[in-house]
MARVEX-813280 format. One record per residue (C-alpha): x, y, z; residue in three letters. Coordinates in steps of 0.001 Angstrom, whole numbers, padded with zeros to 6 digits, always signed. Example, Ala and Ser with C-alpha at 12.3 -4.5 7.8 and 13.67 -1.06 7.14 Angstrom:
<marlums>
+012300-004500+007800ALA+013670-001060+007140SER
</marlums>
This chain:
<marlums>
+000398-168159-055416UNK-000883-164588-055843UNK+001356-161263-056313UNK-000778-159546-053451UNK+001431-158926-050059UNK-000428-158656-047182UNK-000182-155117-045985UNK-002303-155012-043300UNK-002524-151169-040987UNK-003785-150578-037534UNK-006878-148729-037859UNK-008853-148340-034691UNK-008497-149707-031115UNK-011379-150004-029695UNK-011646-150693-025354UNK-014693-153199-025298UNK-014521-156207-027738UNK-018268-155575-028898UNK-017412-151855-030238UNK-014300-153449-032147UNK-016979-156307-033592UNK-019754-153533-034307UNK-017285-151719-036318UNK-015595-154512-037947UNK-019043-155906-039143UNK-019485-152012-040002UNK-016749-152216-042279UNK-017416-155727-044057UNK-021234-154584-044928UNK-018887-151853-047177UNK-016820-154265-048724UNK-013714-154273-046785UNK-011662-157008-045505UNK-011186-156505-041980UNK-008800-158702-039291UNK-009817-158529-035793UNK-006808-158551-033304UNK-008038-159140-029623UNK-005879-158189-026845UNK-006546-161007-024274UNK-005417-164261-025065UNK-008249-165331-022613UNK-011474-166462-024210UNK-014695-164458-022993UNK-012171-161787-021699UNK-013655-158698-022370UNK-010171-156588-022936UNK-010544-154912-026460UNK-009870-155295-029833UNK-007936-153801-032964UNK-008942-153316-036381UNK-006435-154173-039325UNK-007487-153214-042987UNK-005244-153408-045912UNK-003582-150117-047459UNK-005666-150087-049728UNK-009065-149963-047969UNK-007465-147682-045444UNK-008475-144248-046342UNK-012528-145460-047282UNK-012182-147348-043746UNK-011506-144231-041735UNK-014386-142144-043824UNK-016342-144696-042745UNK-015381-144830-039075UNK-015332-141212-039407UNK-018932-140936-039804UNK-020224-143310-036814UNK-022483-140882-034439UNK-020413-141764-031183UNK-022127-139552-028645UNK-024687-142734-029101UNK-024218-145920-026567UNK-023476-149081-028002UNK-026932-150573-027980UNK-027904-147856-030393UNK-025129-148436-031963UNK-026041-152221-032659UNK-029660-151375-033486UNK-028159-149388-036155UNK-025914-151810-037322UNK-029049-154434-036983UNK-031144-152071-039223UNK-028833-150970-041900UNK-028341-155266-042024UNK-030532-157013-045411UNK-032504-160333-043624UNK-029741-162115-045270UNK-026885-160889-043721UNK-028591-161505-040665UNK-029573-165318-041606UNK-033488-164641-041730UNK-035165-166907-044465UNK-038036-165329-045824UNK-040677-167024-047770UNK-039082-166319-050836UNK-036039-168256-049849UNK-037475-171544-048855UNK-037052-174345-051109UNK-040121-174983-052785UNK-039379-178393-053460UNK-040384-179875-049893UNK-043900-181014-049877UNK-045879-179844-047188UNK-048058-182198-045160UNK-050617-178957-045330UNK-054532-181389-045566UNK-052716-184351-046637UNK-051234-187307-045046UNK-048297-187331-042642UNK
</marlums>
């Protein structure tokens, strides 16, 4: 059992469930634990989301948030995310990853 109590605040609303999942995956790149509160209990429904942080990661949240260019759509918006993303976060394996410990069939026999 831990001493922590969960103190979770409201810190953004956001009308489209992608912006709320931009800036929630935004947020988690930085280090901060973020809970996702949709507001349709209707899969697929496209209704909009809340961010909750704890007190703690409240104030470095909002500087965060703060600094998001929002004269930009949200498809710049994701590219940004996308770009600002290592391959790992974004599940790419690069050669250096691969286990070197499968054989390859490269000249030899299947």
């Amino acid at each position: 059992m831990t001493d922590k109590v969960d103190n979770w605040h409201k810190l953004a609303r956001y009308d489209t469930n992608i912006q709320g999942e931009l800036h929630a995956n935004l947020l988690r790149n930085n280090g901060i634990t973020v809970s996702l509160q949709a507001l349709s209990a209707i899969p697929g429904m496209n209704s909009g989301i809340v961010l909750w942080v704890q007190e703690e990661e409240l104030a470095q949240s909002q500087r965060i948030l703060n600094n998001i260019d929002t004269d930009g759509d949200v498809e710049t918006a994701a590219e940004a995310l996308l770009n600002s993303m290592s391959d790992a976060e974004l599940g790419i394996v690069t050669d250096n990853q691969k286990d070197r410990t499968t054989p390859n069939n490269e000249g030899g026999k299947a």
